[in-house]
C-alpha positions as CSV (number, residue, x, y, z in Angstrom):
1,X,149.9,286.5,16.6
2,X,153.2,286.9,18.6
3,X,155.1,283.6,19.4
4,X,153.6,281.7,22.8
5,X,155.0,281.8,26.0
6,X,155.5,278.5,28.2
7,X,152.6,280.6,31.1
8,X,150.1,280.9,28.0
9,X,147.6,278.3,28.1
10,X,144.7,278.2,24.8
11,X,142.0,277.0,27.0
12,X,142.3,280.1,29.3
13,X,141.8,282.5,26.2
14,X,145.6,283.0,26.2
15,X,145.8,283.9,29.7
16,X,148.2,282.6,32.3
17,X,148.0,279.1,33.9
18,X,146.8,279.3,37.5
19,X,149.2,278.2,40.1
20,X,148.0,275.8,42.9
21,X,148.0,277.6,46.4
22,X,150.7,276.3,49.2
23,X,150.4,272.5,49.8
24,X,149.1,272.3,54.1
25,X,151.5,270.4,56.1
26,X,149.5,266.9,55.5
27,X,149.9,266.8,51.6
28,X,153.7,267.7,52.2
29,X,154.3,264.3,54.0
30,X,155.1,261.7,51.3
31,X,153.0,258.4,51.9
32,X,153.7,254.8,51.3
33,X,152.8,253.1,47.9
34,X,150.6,250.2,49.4
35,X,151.5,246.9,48.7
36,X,149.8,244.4,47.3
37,X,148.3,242.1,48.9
38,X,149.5,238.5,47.9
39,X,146.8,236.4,45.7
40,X,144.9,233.9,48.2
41,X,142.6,231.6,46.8
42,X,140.2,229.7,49.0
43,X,138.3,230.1,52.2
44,X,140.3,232.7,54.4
45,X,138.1,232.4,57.7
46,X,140.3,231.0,60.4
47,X,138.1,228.7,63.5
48,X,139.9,228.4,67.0
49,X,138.4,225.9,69.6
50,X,140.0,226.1,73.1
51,X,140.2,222.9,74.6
52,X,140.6,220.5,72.0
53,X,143.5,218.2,72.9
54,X,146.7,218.3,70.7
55,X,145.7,214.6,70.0
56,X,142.3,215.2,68.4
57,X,144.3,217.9,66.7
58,X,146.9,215.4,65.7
59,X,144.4,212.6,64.2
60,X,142.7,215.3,62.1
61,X,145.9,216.2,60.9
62,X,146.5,212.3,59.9
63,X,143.3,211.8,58.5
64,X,143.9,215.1,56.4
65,X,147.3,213.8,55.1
66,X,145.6,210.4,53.9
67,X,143.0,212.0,51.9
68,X,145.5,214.5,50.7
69,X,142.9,217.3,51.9
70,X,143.7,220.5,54.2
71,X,143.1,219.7,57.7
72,X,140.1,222.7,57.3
73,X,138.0,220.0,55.1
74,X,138.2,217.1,57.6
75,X,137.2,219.0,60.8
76,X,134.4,220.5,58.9
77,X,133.6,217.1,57.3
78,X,133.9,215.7,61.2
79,X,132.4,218.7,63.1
80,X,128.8,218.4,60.5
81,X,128.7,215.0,60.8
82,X,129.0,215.2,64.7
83,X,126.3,218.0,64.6
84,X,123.8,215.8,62.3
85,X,124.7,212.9,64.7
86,X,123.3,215.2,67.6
87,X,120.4,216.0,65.7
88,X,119.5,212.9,64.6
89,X,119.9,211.6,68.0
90,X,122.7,209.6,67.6
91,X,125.1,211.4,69.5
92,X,123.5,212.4,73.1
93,X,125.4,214.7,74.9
94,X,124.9,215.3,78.4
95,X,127.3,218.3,80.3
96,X,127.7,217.1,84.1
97,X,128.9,219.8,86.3
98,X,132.7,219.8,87.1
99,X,134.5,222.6,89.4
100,X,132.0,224.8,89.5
101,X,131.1,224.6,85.3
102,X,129.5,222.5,82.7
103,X,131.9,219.7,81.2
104,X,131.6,217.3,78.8
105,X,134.7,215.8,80.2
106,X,134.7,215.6,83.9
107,X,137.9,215.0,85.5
108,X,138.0,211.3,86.3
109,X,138.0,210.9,89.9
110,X,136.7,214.2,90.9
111,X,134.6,214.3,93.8
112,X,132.6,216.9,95.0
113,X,133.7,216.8,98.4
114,X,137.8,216.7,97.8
115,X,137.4,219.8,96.2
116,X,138.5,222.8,98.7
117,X,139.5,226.0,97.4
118,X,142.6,227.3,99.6
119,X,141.7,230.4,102.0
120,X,138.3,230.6,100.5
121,X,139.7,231.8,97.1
122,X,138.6,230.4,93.6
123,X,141.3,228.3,91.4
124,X,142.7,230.5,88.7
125,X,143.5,228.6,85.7
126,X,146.5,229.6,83.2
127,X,144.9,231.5,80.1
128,X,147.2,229.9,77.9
129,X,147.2,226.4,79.5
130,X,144.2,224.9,77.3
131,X,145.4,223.7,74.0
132,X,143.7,225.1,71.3
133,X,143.5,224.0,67.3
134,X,142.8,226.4,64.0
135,X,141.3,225.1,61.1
136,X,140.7,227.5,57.8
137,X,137.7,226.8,55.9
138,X,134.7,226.1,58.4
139,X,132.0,227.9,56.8
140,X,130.3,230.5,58.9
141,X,126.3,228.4,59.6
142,X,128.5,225.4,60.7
143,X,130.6,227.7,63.5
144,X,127.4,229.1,64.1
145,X,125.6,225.6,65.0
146,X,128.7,224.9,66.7
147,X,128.2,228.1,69.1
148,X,124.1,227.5,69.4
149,X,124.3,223.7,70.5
150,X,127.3,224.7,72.9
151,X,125.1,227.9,73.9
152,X,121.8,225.5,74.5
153,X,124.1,222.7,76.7
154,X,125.3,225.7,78.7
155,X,129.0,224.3,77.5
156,X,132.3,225.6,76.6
157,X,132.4,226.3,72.7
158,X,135.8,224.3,72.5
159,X,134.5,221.2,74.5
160,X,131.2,220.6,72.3
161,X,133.8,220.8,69.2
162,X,136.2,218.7,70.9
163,X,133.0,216.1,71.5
164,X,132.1,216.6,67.5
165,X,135.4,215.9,66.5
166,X,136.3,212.7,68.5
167,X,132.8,211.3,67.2
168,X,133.4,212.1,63.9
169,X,137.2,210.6,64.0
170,X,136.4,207.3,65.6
171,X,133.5,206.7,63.2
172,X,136.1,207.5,60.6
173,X,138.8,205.1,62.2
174,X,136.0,202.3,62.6
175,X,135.5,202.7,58.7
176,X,131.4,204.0,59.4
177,X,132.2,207.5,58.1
178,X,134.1,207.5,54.3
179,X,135.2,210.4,52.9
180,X,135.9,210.6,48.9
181,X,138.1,213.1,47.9
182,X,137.2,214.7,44.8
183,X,139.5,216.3,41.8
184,X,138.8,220.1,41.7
185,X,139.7,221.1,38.2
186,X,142.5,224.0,37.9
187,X,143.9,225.7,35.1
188,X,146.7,227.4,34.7
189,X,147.4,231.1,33.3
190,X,149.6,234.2,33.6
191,X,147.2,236.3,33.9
192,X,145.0,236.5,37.4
């Protein structure tokens, strides 16, 4: 046997390698590695209310910082509470009609007949004017019981949490709602 050429190949039978055929335009255009995605640990699912005022948002916030908790934990703490409250009956709530929709929070004031919308046209409100709070962590059946109480009361999603909240934080301020903390046990690695 003669010496072996680089195009020999021994699984061919001593034949020559097969080239590929011409590359299409596609698999010419170099792609992107894709990066990583950054390590997140913990509920990822983000909850916006519309309508909750920035001081509900604000007193969450407070009584997270106390317990040294993300402000996630205490509006789910406050918005299940709230929801057992309305179950249990303890918590009534009772929509009144405001401007032509359901409300929880009627306008104080308001009456029915100082309301005249100019040359017959309807009000537009701002779409951005309401304030609005995110909390991560809510788990998906409490959103849900959130949406079907809000859905049976013919309400605004964000009002009914706004209600739930403000229950939840003034039984918490009165002292008739503790919350414990608890330790969650971590260790540490180099290796994910």
């Amino acid at each position: 046997m003669g010496r072996k050429s680089v195009w020999d190949d021994d699984e061919n039978g001593g034949g020559r390698i097969s080239l590929p055929g011409p590359l299409t335009v596609l698999e010419q255009i170099p792609v992107a590695e894709q990066k990583r995605s950054a390590t997140v640990t913990g509920p990822q699912n983000v909850t916006t209310y519309r309508g909750v005022p920035v001081e509900v948002k604000a007193r969450v916030a407070l009584a997270a910082e106390r317990l040294g908790v993300p402000a996630g934990e205490v509006a789910r703490y406050l918005l299940e509470y709230g929801l057992q409250a309305v179950e249990n009956g303890a918590l009534r709530m009772e929509p009144t009609l405001a401007e032509g929709r359901r409300t929880l929070f009627p306008p104080s004031g308001w009456n029915a007949s100082s309301y005249v919308p100019v040359n017959g046209a309807k009000r537009r409100k701002k779409k951005g004017g309401a304030a609005r709070v995110s909390y991560r962590g809510i788990p998906d059946e409490t959103v849900q019981a959130v949406e079907a109480l809000a859905s049976r009361l013919v309400t605004p999603i964000g009002e009914v949490a706004r209600r739930l909240l403000e229950f939840g934080l003034e039984a918490y301020e009165a002292g008739n709602l503790p919350m414990q903390t608890y330790a969650v046990v971590m260790k540490n690695t180099l290796y994910g």
